[in-house]
C-alpha positions as CSV (number, residue, x, y, z in Angstrom):
1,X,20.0,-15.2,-1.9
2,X,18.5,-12.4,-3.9
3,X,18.7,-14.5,-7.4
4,X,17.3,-17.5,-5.4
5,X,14.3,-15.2,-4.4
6,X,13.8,-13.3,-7.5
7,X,13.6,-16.9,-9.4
8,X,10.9,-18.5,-7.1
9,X,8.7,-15.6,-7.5
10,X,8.9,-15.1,-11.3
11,X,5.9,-18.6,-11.7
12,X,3.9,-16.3,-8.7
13,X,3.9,-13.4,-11.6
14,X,3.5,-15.7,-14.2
15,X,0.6,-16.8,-12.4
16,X,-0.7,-13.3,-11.8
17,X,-0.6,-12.2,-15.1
18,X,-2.9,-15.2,-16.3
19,X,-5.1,-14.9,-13.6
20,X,-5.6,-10.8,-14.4
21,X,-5.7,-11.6,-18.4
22,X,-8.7,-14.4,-17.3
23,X,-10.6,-12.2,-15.1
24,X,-10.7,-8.9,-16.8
25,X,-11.7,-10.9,-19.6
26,X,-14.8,-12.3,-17.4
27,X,-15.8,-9.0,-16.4
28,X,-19.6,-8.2,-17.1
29,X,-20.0,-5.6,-19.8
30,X,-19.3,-5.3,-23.3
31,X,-16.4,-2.3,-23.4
32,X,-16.7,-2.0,-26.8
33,X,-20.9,-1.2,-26.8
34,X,-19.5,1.1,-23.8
35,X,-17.6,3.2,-25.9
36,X,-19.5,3.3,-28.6
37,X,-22.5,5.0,-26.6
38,X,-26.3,3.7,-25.9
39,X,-27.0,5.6,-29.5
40,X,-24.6,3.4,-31.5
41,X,-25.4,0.6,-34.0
42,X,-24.6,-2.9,-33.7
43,X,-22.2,-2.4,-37.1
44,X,-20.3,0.6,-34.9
45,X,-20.2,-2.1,-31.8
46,X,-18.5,-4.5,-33.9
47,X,-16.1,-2.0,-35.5
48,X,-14.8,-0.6,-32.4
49,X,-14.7,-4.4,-30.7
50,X,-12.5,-5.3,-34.0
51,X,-10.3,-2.4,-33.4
52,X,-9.9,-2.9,-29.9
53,X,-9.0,-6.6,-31.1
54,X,-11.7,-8.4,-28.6
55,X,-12.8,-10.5,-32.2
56,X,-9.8,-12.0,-31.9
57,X,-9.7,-15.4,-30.0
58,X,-8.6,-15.3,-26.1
59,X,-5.5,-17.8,-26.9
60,X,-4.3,-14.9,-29.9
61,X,-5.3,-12.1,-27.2
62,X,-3.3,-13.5,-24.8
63,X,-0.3,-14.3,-26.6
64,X,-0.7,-10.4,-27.9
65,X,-0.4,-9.4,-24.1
66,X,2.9,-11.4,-23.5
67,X,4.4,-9.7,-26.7
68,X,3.4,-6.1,-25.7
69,X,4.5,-6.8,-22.0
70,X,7.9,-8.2,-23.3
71,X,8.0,-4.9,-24.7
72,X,7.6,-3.4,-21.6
73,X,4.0,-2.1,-22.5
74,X,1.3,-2.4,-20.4
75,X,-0.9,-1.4,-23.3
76,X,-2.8,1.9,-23.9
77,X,-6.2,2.9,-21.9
78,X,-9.1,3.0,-24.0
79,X,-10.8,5.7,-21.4
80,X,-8.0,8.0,-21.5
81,X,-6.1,7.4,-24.9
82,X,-2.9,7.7,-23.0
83,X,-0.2,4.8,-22.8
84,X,-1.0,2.8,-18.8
85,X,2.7,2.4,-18.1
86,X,3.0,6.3,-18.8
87,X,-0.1,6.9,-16.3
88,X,0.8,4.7,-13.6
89,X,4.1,6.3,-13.5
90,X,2.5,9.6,-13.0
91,X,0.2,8.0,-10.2
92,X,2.4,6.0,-8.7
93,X,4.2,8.8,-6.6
94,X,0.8,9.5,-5.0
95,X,-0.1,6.1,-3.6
96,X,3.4,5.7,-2.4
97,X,4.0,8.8,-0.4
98,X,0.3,8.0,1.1
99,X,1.2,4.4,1.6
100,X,4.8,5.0,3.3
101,X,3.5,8.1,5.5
102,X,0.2,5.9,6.8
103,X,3.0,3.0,7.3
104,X,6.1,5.9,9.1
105,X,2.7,7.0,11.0
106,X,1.8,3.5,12.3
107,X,5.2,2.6,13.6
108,X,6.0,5.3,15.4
109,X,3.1,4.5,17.7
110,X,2.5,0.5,17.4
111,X,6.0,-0.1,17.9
112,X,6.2,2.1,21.3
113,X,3.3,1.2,22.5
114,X,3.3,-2.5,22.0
115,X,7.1,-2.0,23.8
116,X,5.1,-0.4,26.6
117,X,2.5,-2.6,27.0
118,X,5.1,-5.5,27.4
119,X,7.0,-3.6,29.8
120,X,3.8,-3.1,32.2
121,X,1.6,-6.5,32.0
122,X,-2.1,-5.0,32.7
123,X,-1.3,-1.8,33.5
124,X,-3.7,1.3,31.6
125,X,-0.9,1.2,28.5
126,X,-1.5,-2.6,28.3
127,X,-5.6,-1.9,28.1
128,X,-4.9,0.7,25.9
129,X,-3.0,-0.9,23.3
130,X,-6.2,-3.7,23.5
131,X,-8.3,-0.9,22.5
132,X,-6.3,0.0,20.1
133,X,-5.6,-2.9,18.2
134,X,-9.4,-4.4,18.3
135,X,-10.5,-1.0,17.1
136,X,-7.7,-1.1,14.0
137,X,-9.2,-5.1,13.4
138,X,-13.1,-4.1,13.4
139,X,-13.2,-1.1,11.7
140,X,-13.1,-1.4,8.3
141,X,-10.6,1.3,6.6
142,X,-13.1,3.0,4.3
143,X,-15.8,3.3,7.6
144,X,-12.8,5.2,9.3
145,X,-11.8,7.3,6.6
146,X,-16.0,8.6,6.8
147,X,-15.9,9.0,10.0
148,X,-12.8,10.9,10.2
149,X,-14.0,13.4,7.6
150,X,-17.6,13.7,9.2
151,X,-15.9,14.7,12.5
152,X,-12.7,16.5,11.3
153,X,-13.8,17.6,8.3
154,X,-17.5,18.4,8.3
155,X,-18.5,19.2,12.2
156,X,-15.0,20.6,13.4
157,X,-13.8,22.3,10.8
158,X,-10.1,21.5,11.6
159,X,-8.8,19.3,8.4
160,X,-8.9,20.7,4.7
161,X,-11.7,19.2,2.0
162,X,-10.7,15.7,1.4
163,X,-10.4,17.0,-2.4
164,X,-6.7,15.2,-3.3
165,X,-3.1,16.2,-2.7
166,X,-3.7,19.9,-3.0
167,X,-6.6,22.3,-2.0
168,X,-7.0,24.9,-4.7
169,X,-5.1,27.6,-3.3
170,X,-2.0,26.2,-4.2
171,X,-0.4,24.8,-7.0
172,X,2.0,21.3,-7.1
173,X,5.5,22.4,-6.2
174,X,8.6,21.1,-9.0
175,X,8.6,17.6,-9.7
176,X,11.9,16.1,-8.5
177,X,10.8,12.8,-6.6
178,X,6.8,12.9,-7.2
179,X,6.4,13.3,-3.4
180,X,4.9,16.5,-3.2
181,X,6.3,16.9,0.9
182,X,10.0,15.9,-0.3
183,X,9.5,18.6,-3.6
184,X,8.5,21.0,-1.6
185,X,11.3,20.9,1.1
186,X,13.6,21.1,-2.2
187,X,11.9,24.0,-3.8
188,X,11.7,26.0,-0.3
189,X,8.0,26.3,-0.6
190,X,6.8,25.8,2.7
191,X,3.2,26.6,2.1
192,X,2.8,23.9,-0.2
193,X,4.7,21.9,2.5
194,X,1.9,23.1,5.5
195,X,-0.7,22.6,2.3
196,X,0.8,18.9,1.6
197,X,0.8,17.8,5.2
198,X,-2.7,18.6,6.1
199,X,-4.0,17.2,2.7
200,X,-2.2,14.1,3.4
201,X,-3.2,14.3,7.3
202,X,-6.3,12.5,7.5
203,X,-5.9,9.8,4.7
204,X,-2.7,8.7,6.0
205,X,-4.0,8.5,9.7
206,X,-7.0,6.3,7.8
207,X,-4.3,3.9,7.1
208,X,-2.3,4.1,10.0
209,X,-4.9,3.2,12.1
210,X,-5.9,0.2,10.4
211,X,-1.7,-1.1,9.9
212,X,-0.8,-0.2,13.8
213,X,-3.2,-2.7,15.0
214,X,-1.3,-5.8,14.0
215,X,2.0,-4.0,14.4
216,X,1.2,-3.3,17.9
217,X,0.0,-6.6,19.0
218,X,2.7,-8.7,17.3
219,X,5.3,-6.1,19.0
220,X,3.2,-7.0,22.0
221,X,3.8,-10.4,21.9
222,X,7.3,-10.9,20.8
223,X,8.5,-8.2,23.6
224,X,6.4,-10.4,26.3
225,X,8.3,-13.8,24.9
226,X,11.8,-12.6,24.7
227,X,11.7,-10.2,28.3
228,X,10.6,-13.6,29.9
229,X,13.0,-15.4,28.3
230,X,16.3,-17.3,30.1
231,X,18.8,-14.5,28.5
232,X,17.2,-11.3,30.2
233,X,17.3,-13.2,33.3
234,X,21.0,-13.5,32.9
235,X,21.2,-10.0,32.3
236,X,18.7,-8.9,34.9
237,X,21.1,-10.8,37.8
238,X,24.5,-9.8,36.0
239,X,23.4,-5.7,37.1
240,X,22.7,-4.2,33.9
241,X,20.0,-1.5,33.6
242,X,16.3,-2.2,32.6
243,X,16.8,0.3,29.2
244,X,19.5,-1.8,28.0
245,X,18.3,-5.1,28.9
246,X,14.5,-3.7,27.2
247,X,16.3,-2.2,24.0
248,X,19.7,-3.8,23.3
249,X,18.8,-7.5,24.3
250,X,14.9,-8.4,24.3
251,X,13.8,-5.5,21.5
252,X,16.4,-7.0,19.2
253,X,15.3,-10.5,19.6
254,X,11.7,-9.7,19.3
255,X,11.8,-7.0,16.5
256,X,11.8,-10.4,13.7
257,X,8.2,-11.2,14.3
258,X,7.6,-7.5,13.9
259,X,9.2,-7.3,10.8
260,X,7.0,-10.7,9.0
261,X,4.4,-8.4,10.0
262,X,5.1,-5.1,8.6
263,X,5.5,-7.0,5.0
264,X,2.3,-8.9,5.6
265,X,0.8,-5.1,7.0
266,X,2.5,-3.4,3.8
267,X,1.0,-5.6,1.6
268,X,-2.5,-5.4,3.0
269,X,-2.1,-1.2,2.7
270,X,-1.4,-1.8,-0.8
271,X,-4.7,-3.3,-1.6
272,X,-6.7,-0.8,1.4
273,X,-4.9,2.2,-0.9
274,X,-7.7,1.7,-3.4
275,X,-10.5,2.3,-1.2
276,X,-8.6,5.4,0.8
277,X,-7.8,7.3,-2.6
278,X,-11.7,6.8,-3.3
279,X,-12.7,8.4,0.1
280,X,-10.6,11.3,-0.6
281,X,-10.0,11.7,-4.2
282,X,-6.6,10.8,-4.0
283,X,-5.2,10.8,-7.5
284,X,-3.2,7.6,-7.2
285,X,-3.2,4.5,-8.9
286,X,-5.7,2.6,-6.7
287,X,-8.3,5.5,-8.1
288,X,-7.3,5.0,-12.0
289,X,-7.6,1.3,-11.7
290,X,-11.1,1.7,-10.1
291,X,-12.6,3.7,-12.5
292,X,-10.8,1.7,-15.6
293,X,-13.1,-1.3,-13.7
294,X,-16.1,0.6,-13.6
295,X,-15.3,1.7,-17.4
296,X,-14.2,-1.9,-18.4
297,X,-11.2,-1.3,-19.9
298,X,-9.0,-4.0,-19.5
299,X,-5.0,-2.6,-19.9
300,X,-5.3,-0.4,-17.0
301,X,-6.6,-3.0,-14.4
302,X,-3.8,-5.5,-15.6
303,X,-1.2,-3.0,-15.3
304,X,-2.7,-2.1,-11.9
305,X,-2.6,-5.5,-10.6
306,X,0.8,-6.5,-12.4
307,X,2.2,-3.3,-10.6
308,X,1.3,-4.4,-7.3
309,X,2.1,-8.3,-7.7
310,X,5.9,-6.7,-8.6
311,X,5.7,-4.5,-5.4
312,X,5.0,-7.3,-3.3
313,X,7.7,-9.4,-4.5
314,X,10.3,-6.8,-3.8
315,X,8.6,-5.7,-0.7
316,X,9.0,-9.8,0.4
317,X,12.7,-9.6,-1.1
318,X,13.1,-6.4,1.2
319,X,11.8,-8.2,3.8
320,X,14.8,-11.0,3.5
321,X,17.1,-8.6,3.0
322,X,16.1,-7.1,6.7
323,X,16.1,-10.8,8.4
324,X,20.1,-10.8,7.4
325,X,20.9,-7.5,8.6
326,X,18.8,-8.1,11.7
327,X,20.0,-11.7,12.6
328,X,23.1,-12.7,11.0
329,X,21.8,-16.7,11.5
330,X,19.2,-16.1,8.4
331,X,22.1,-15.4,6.4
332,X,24.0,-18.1,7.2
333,X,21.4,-20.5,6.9
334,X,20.7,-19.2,3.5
């Protein structure tokens, strides 16, 4: 099943990377005349466009691109002289300890609550999880990361500057795993742990609150379907307790739903990452590929966007992976 999977989603990358290559190449802006400077002569223009290799044709480019990425380069940025694969290593620690915190954060609560509010048809958890999950759908995620600063940062005075993974007062702990609250557990130093956390604090509850609102009501739903269903009847009159009936029987059986959605949630975080690192100077790769963009330099945005199309596929083959071990009937019909 995993070869079968990995196979039908190598034309979906192929597809990417032609798409990236077309756009980036459709992008207004000339990057060589914006390297060269506003001072610089058309003969310096055409110099630098020659050694960047945009004189070439777009079939020769192209065909230049498959070579290096065969290679396993993702070409070098023309803002930063430094190889992109190299930097979106280094960068890619940040997002994902952002991205999986926001995503530990939102389940702990959506999946509870939604349980709840199944459990107690109108009651005030059922109106609160409403609440909840139209506030997650209408705000958008950079308006909520504002707002959070404003009031937590700016009028109470309780969260640090929203100035990246560290504040200034201390320094990244040893780099074992790139997350900086696993490396610090390792090393011992708890004040770059407390330091860490409360960085991380309000960009990861940005993101939470926008992935907990789908989570939530799907959980919800599927909890509503399967305790009204003809099996927790039988249970209900064959005497066994309301936990087990809620947790061992319907939770099971509605818990597939809520896992389509946390890949479909994951996903969408991947792509909201860009505008939270933005909001709070995260220095992950959603940040490096927004200012390689603004800067028009092509290797970095394809390697950004090439990046993410491979996360997704593994994130969908994850996904697959979790329907077998969750019902034993996807496997077999597989």
């Amino acid at each position: 099943m995993v070869l079968r999977r990995l196979a039908t989603a190598l034309p979906s990358i192929a597809g990417v990377i032609v798409v990236t290559f077309l756009l980036t190449r459709a992008l207004p802006g000339d990057p060589a005349a914006y390297f060269a400077g506003v001072a610089a002569t058309q003969q310096a223009i055409e110099e630098i466009r020659h050694l960047m290799g945009f004189d070439r044709s777009l079939l020769v480019q192209f065909f230049d691109y498959l070579r290096q990425l065969a290679r396993g380069d993702l070409g070098t940025s023309i803002s930063t002289g430094q190889p992109v694969a190299q930097e979106l290593l280094t960068r890619l620690p940040a997002s994902a300890e952002l991205t999986f915190s926001a995503l530990f954060l939102a389940l702990t609560i959506a999946v509870p609550l939604g349980v709840a509010a199944a459990r107690r048809p109108g009651s005030w958890v059922d109106h609160a999880c409403r609440i909840v999950t139209t506030a997650g759908v209408s705000l958008p995620v950079f308006f909520t990361g504002l707002l959070l600063v404003y009031l937590l940062y700016y009028l109470a005075g309780w969260a640090p500057a929203p100035l990246g993974r560290l504040d200034v007062f201390n320094s990244p702990p040893t780099n074992w795993t790139g997350f900086y609250l696993i490396d610090s557990l390792i090393a011992g130093d708890l004040a770059a742990f407390h330091a860490t956390a409360a960085q991380l604090a309000l960009p990861a509850a940005t993101m939470a609150i926008f992935a907990l609102a789908p989570l939530a009501r799907i959980t919800r739903g599927s909890m509503l379907a399967a305790l009204g269903s003809d099996f927790v009847r039988t249970a209900r009159a064959n005497g066994l307790s309301r936990r087990r009936i809620v947790y061992v029987y319907a939770f099971r059986n509605a818990v597939l739903p809520v896992i389509t959605t946390l890949g479909m949630v994951f996903s969408f975080m991947l792509g909201a990452n860009v505008l939270v690192e933005k909001v709070f100077a995260w220095p992950g790769i959603g940040s490096y590929a927004i200012e390689a963009l603004i800067a028009s330099d092509y290797a970095p945005v394809q390697g950004f966007v090439l990046t993410m199309a491979l996360l997704y596929v593994l994130l969908n083959l994850l996904i697959d992976l979790l329907y077998g071990l969750v019902d034993p009937r996807v496997r077999i019909a597989a």
